[in-house]
N, C-alpha and C positions, 0 to 999 in steps of 0.2 A: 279247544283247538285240536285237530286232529293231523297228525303229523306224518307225513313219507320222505322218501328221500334215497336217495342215490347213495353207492358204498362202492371205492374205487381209487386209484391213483396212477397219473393223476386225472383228471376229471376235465381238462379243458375241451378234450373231444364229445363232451356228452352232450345229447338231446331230449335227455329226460325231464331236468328241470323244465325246459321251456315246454317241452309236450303237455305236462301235467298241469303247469301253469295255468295255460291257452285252455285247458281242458275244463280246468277249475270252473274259470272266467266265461267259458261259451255254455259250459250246461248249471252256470249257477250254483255250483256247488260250494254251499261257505262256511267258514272255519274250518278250511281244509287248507293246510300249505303243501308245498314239496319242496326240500334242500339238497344241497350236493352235500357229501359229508367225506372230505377226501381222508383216505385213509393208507398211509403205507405201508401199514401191514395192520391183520383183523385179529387174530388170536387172544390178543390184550386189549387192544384198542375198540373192537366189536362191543364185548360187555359192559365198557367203561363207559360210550356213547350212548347206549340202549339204557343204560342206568342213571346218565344224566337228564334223559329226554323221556320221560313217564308218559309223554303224550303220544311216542311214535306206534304207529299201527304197522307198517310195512316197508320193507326195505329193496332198492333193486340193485342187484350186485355185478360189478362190470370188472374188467381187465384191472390187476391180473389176480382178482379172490375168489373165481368163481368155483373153483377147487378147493384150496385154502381152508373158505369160509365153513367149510363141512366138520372143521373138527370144533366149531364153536355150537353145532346147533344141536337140538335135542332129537329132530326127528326128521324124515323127510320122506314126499310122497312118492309111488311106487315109480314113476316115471321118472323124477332126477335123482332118486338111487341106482335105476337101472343107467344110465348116462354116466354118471359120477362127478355133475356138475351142477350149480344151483346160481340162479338169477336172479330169484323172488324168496324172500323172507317175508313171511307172518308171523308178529308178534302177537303171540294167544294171550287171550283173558289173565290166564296166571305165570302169565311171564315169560312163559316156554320160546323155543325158536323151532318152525319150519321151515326146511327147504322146497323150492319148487323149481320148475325148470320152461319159464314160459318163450325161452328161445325155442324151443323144440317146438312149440304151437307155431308158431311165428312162422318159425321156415316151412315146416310139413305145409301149414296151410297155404303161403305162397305157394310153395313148389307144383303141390295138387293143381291149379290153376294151370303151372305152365305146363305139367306133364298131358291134362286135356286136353290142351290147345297145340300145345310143337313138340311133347318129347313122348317118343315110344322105344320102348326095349332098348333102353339106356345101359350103360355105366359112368360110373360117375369118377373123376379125383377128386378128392377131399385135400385140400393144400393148407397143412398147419397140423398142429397136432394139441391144441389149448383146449380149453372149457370148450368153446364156442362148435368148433372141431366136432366135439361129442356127441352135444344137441344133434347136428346134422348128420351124423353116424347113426343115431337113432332112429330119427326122421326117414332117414335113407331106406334103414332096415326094413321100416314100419310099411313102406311102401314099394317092397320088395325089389329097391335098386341095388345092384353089385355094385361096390366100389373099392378104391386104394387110396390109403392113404398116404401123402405126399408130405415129406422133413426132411431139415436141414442133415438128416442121418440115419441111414437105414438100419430097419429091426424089422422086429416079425410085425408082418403085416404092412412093411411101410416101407416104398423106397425114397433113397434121396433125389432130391433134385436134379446135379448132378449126373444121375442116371436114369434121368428123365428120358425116353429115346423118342421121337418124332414115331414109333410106329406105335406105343403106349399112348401118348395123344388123339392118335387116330381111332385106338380101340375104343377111348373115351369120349365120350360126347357132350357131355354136360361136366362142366369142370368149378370148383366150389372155392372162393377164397375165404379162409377162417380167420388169416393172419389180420393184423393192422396195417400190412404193408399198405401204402397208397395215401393213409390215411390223413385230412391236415393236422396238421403242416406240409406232412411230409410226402409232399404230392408228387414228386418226385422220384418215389418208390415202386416196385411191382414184385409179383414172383418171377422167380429166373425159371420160366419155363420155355420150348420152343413154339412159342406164336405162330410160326412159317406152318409149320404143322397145321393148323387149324384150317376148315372149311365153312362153308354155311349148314353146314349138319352138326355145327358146336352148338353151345350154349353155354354163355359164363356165367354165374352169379355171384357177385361180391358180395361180400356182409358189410363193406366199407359201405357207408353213404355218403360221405362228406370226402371229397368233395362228388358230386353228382355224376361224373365221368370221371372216375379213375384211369390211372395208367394201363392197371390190366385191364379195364372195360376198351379203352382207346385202342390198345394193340390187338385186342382182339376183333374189334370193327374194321380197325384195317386188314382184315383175313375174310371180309362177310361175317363176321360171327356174331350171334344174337347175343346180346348183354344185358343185364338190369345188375341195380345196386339192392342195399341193404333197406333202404326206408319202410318198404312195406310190410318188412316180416319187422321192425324197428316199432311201427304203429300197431301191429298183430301181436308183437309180446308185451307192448305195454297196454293194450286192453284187455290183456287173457289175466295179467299180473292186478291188475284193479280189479278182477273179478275175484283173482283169489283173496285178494285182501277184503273184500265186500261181501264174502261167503259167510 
């Protein structure tokens, strides 16, 4: 039996079991499972799991270890070293641990998409400043967009919220949520930024998928503004992440 799974806490938000599932089951794939494996904290608990379960091939790692997780592994490829954050774990033949970073595929590849179609000579807010954050920093760089990053507290390179000014919004056009804000349950969440500010020469993109219109997606529809959620780069990082595991 060959074994994957989810590393996380806690884990009710996740869509990877049932994606993997579904996946299994529609291309035939068998003696293969995928479990959730909550975990609230990896340091100790990582190794201990990995040594109970001899059958595990790969792991995908979610809120809040995807930083964390790095001081348990043994190596990681050039792309989620350059990031500083890891998603995907492959367990090698002799035991070893790699990081990988298949959010970064995920988004890039989305975003390529919309930048063809509706975004030119952009800048971007990035809103958060977590693992997820990173990936899109990268992605961003890779595709030569300028952007700032947006926290609950300003430093270098980052203002707060707070000092968020309706003409900073303006400069920005494509605007990035990293956080969970929105997320179920908690639907009833957004970033506190100024919406009124926004035009139809926006564009949001959530990493939330669940629920399917977010708060921030909704306030910024009521400005004109172009939205999508997380699902797509969500089915892009977990096929990039089977790939690595299948390499």
């Amino acid at each position: 039996m060959k074994k994957f799974g989810l590393v996380g806490f806690p884990l009710s938000h996740s869509f990877s079991k049932k994606y993997f599932s579904e996946k299994f089951n529609n291309e035939n794939i068998k003696d293969t499972v995928y479990d959730n494996y909550e975990l609230e904290e990896v340091i100790e608990s990582l190794p201990r799991l990995i040594s109970k379960n001899p059958d595990l091939i790969g792991l995908n790692v979610t809120i809040p270890h995807k930083q964390n997780v790095i001081a348990v592994l043994d190596d990681m490829d050039e792309i989620a070293e350059d990031i500083g954050a890891v998603n995907v774990i492959k367990i090698l033949s002799d035991g070893s641990l790699k990081g990988y970073n298949s959010d970064y595929y995920g988004f890039k590849t989305s975003l390529e998409k919309l930048i063809n179609k509706d975004l030119k000579n952009i800048k971007a807010l990035i809103l958060g400043t977590g693992g997820a954050s990173k990936a899109v920093r990268k992605a961003l760089e890779d595709l030569g967009i300028e952007y700032q990053y947006v926290s609950r507290n300003a430093g270098d390179g980052c203002v707060a919220y707070e000092d968020l000014t309706s003409s900073i919004i303006e400069e920005h056009h494509l605007i990035i949520n990293t956080t969970p804000l929105g997320m179920h349950p908690n639907m009833d969440a957004c970033p506190d930024i100024p919406y009124e500010a926004m035009g139809n020469q926006h564009f949001l993109y959530d990493l939330v998928y669940n629920p399917a219109e977010t708060l921030f997606m909704k306030k910024g529809r009521e400005q004109g503004v172009k939205a999508i959620h997380g699902l797509e780069m969500l089915h892009l990082q977990a096929e990039k992440a089977w790939e690595i595991w299948n390499d």
